[in-house]
N, C-alpha and C positions, 0 to 999 in steps of 0.2 A: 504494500500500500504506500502510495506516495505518500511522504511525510509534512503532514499541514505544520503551518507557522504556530509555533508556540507550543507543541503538542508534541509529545515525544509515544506516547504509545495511547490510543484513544481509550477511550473507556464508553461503555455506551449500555443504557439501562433502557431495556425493553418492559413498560408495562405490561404486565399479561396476567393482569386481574378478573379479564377476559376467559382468561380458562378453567371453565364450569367444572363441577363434578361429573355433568354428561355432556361431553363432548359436544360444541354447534360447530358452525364453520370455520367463525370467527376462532374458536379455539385450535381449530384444526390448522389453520394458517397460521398461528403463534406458533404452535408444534413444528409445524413442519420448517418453519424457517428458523426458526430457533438451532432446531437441529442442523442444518445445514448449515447457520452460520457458526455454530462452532467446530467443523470439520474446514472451515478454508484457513488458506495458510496469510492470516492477514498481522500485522502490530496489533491486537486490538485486546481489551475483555470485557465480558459482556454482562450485564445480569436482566435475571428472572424478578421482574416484582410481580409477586404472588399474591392472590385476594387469602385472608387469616383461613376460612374455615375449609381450603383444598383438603381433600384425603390423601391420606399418604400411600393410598392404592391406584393415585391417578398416574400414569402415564409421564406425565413431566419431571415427576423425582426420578426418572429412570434417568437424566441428563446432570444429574450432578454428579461432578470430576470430569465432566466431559471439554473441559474450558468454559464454562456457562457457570456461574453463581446465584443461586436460589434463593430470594429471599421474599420475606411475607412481609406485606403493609396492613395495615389495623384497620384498612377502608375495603369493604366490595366494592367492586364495578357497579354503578348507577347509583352510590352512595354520597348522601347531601355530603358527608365527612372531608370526600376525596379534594371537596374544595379549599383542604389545608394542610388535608395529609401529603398529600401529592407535594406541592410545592417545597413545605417543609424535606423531606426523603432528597428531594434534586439537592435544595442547598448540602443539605447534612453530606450525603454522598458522594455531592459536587460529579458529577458523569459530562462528560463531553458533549452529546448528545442522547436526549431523550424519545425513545420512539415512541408513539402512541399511537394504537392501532383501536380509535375508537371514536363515533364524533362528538362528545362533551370533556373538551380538553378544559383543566381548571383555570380559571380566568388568568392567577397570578404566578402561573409556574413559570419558572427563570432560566433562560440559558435557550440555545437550540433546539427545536423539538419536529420532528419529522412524523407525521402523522398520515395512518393508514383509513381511507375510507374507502369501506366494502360493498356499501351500494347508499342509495337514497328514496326506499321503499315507503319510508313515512312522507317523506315528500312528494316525488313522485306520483302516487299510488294512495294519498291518504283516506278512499273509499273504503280499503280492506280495513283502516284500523278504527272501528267504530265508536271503539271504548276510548280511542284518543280527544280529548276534547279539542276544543279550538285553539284554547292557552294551550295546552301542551304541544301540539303542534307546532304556533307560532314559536315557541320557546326550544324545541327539536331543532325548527329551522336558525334559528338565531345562535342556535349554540354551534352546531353543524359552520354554519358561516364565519363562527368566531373562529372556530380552530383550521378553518382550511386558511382565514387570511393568516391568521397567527403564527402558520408553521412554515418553515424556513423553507422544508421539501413537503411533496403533498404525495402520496403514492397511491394510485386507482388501480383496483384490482383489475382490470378491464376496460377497452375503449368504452364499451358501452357507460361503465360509471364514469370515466373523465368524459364523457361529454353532456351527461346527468348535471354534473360539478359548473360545468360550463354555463349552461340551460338555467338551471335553477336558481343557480349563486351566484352566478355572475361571476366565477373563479377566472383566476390569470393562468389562463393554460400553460402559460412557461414556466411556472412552478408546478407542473403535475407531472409524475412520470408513472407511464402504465407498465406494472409489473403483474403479470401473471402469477396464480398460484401452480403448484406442482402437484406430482403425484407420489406418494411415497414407492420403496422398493417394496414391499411386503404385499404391496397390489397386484403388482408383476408375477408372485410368484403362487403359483396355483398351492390353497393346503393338502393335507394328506384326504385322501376319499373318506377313509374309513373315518377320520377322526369328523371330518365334517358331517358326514351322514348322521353317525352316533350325536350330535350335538342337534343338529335339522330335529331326527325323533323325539330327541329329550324333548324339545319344546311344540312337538305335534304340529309340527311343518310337512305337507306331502308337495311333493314335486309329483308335476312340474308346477311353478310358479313366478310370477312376474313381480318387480320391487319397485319399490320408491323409498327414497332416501332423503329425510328432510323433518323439520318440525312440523305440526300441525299447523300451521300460521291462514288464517285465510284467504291471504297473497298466492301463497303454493298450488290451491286449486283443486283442494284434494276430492270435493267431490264432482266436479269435472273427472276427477281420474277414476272416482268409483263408475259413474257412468260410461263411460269411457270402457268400462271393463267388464260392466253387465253386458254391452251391445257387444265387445267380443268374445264375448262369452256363446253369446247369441251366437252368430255368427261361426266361430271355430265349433264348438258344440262339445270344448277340451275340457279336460278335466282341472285347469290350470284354479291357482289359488292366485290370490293376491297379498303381500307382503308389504306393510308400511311400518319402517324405521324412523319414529321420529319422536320427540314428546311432544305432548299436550301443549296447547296454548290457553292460559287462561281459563276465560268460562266458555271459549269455542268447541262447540260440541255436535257443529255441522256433519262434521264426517260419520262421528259415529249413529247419529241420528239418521242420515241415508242410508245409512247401512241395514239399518230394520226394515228402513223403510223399503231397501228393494232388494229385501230378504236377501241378504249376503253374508250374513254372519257367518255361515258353517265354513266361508270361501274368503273372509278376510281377515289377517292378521295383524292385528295393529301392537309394535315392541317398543320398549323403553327400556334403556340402561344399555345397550348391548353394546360389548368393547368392541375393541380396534382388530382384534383376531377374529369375533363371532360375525364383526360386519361382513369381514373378508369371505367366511364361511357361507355370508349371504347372498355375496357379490357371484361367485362360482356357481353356486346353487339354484342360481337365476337363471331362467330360459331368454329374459330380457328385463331392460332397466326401461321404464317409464317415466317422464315428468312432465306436468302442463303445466306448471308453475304461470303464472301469468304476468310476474317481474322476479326476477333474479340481477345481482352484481358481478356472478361468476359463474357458477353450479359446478361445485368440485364431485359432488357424488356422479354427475355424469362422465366425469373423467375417471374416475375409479372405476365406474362399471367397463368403460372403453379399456383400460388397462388389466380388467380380469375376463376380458374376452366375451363383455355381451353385449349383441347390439342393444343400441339407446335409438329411443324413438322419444322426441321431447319437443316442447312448444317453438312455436317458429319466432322466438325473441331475441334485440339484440344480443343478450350476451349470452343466449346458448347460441344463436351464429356463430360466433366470434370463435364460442368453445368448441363446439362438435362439426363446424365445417362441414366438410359434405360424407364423415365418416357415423352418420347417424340420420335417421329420420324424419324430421320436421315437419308439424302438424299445428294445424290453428289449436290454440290456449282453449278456447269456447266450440270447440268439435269435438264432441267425445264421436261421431259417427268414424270421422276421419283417422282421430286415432286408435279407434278401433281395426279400422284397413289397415293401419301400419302397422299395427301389431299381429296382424293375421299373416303379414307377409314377413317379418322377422321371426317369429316362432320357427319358421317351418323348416325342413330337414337344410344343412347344410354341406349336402351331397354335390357334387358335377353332376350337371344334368346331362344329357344323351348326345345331345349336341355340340358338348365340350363346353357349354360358358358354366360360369358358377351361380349359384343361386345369387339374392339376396342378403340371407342371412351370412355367409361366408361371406360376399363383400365387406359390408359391416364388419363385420369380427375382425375381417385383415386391417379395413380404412382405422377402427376405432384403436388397435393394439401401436399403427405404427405413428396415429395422430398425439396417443396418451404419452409417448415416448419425447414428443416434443415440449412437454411443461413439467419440468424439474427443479425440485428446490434450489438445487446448487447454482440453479440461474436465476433464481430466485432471490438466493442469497448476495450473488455477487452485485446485482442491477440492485439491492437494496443497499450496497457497502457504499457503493456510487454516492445514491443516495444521501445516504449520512455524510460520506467527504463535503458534497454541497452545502449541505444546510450548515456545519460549521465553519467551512469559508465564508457562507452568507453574512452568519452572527459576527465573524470577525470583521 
């Protein structure tokens, strides 16, 4: 790393109070970069600020000693506190630059801070959030606005959110830089059958069935996706189940309410808590990965299922454009007929047909294996180091 004026070896404290007891995105992209920015070969050291009530069964203590320093702050993520803990933490530990991968950055924190926004769904999109009032809203927006002028560097997970950023805030695009998230290696690598099958039964899983990956959030769409999956249900006349990975939101209880309603219960799986191995188990086990999300910042679960070799068939929006290219399906957000067709054409055998061309579904499988191969933390990591060198030349 070139060496900045005045700085002999950086130091750089990553908030990641962001990372839940059950795993969201937002966590997942702390993980993932985190881990990979402690394997480059940079002058740097880094830390972990930690929200107080983490388990010590979560995944992230697996990186201590790994070059990364772990440490807990006395404030959760969305906590009124953070507005003094926070600042307090920078002076005390004095860090070179701060990242903050969240949009309610605290007013008076000091020094460089290079902050991550992952989409702008409240903004955007504020029909899905019903329970959000109008003060909170305006006060989403205002805060969101504070921290994208206030950070030195801005980094959009995706074009589609830098130009959200753009549109909505009026942001100076020369301070954004679009970094993609990655895929981990453990995606790549198929698990053992046996031990996946044994784990599928334990929890009264039959194959074949099709997944989605995500919180309940009523953005996501989910029951466009139940529908969605009664018509191909129709249609195929398979024995296929449905699989949704995600928690709850709130008092939103749309999804499971359609589900009665068009008698699906015996055929949908709705899971909460499941780790980073059992997801994998889900990823493999899947005949295909589903999403009609109807706004997304990124959609990393479509990238995981492209690199565990299922085709995705998912809503035709920017930033699943962006993500699955032409190595997946694309169907209207508000068509379950349609993505019911798509899915009737990915299920099916991925034999060479007679003719010599390849189905469908083997298309897919090849486009999605060698697309997932192109969004890796370690590019991740380095387009983020970039990053930080700016924003503390900026302050200097």
């Amino acid at each position: 790393m070139a060496r900045i004026s005045g700085i002999d070896r950086m130091k750089i404290a990553i908030d990641a109070r962001m990372l839940l007891p059950e795993m969201t995105g937002v966590g997942r992209y702390l993980l993932g970069l985190s881990r990979a920015l402690s394997t480059l070969d940079e002058d740097c050291s880094f830390e972990l600020w930690l929200q107080p009530e983490l388990p010590r069964e979560h995944p992230v203590w697996d990186l201590q000693g790994s070059g990364l320093k772990l440490h807990r702050l006395p404030a959760g993520p969305m906590d009124y506190r953070q507005q003094w803990v926070l600042p307090a933490e920078v002076r005390r530990r004095k860090p070179d630059v701060l990242h903050y991968p969240h949009f309610d950055l605290p007013l008076t924190v000091p020094g460089p801070v290079v902050a991550t926004i992952h989409d702008l769904k409240y903004i955007a999109r504020p029909e899905f959030f019903p329970n959000l009032s109008r003060i909170k809203s305006l006060l989403v927006k205002a805060l969101m606005s504070f921290t994208v002028r206030r950070a030195q560097g801005v980094i959009a997970v995706s074009h589609s959110t830098r130009q959200d950023l753009v549109h909505y805030l009026s942001a100076d695009p020369g301070k954004i830089a679009v970094i993609h998230e990655g895929v981990a290696e453990q995606f790549f690598r198929p698990p053992a059958s046996g031990e996946m099958e044994t784990w599928l039964r334990r929890l009264g899983l039959t194959r074949p069935f099709l997944l989605f990956v995500g919180e309940r959030r009523p953005h996501k769409n989910i029951p466009g996706l139940l529908r969605a999956f009664q018509h191909f249900s129709t249609k195929s006349g398979g024995p296929h189940h449905l699989v949704i990975v995600g928690k709850s939101y709130g008092g939103y209880r749309e999804p499971e309410k359609l589900v009665d309603e068009l008698r699906l219960a015996e055929k949908v799986h709705f899971l909460e808590g499941v780790s980073d191995r059992e997801l994998t188990y889900l990823y493999y086990g899947a005949q295909a990965f589903v999403s009609l999300s109807f706004y997304e910042g990124f959609g990393l679960p479509v990238l995981e299922a492209m690199a565990c070799g299922v085709p995705v068939v998912a809503a035709d929006t920017p930033a699943f454009r962006e993500v699955v290219g032409d190595a997946g399906l694309l169907v209207e957000a508000g068509s379950p007929e349609q993505a019911a067709e798509a899915l009737c054409q990915v299920v099916a055998s991925g034999e060479t047909c007679v003719d010599g061309t390849r189905d469908k579904r083997a298309v897919l499988v090849a486009r999605g294996l060698r697309r997932a191969r192109r969004f890796t933390w370690e590019a991740c990591a380095r387009q983020t180091m970039q990053v930080y060198r700016e924003a503390v030349e900026a302050w200097q």
